[in-house]
C-alpha positions in Angstrom: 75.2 -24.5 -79.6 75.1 -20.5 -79.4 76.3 -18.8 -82.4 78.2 -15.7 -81.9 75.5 -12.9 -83.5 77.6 -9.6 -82.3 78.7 -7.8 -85.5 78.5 -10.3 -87.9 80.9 -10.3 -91.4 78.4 -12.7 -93.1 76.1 -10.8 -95.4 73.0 -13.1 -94.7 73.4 -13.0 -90.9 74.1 -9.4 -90.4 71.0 -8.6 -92.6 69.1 -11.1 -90.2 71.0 -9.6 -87.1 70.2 -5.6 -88.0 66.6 -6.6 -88.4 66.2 -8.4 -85.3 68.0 -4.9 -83.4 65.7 -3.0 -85.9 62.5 -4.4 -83.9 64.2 -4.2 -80.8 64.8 -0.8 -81.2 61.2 -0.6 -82.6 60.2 -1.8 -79.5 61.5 0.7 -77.3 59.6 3.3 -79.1 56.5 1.9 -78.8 56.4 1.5 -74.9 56.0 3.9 -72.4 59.5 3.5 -71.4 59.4 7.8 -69.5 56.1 7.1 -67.9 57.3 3.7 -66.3 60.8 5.4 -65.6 58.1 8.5 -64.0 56.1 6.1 -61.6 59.3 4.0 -60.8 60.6 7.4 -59.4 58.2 8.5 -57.4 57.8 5.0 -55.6 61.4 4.8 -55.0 60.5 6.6 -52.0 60.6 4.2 -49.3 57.4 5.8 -47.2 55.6 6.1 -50.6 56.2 2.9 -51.7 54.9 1.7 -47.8 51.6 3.5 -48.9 51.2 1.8 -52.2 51.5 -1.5 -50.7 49.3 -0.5 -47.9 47.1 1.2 -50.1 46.7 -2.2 -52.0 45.2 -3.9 -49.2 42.3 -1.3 -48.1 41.7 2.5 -48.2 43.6 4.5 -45.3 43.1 8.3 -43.8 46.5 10.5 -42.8 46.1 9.3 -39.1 46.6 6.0 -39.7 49.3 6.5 -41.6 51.2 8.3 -39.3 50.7 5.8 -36.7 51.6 2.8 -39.1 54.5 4.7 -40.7 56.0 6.0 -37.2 56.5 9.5 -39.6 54.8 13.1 -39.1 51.6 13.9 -40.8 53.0 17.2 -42.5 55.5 14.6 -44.3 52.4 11.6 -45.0 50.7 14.2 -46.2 53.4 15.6 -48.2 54.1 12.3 -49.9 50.3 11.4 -50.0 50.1 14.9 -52.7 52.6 13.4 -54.5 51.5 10.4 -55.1 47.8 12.3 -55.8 49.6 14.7 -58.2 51.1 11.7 -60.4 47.7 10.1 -60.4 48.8 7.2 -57.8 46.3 7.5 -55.4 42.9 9.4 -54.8 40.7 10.3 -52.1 37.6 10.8 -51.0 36.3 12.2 -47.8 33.8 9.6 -45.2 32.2 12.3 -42.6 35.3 14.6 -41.3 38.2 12.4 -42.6 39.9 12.4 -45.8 40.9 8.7 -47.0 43.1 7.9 -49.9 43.0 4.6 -52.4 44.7 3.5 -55.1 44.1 4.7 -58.5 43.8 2.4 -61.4 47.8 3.3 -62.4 49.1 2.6 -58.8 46.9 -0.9 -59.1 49.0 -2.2 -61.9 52.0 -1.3 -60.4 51.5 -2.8 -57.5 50.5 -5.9 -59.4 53.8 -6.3 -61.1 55.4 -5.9 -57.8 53.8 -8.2 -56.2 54.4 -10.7 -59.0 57.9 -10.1 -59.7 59.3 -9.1 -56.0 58.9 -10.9 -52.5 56.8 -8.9 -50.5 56.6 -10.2 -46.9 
């Protein structure tokens, strides 16, 4: 049976109750909570978050983006410097071409994503 623990009268179970919401508030100091709010915002973008999944699989240039994403390179590229700017992605040049991969805090993400949401 569930006991009702929202503002309790009892002496004994409020002190039990503010204690429990004294490490749950405790908790929500200690975490990251504005730099997971930070990377959730700038994959809310739906092209972005189409690179970070891509990304995931294998390293891509802008050209292959722009023919996978149906979108125009100055906007991949646009979205690629964001995502480089918040330490998503990086990139390297092979001969002429620039390619981009995930960085180590776009890994995790996608990790948790692909964990906790059906990607098909």
């Amino acid at each position: 049976m569930k006991r009702n623990r929202c503002c309790p009268i009892d002496p004994e179970v409020k002190m039990v109750w503010e204690n429990d919401l004294q490490k749950d508030s405790d908790s929500l100091k200690n975490s990251n909570i504005n730099e997971i709010a930070s990377a959730l915002k700038i994959i809310s973008n739906p092209s972005r978050l189409k690179m970070i999944i891509l990304l995931s699989q294998r390293d891509y240039c802008v050209c292959e983006f722009v023919t996978l994403l149906n979108e125009k390179q100055n906007l991949i590229s646009y979205n690629l410097g964001i995502l480089k700017k918040y330490q998503m992605v990086d990139s390297y040049y092979s001969s002429k071409d620039k390619y981009y991969k995930l960085n180590e805090n776009a890994v995790n993400i996608v990790r948790c994503l692909e964990q906790n949401l059906i990607m098909d």
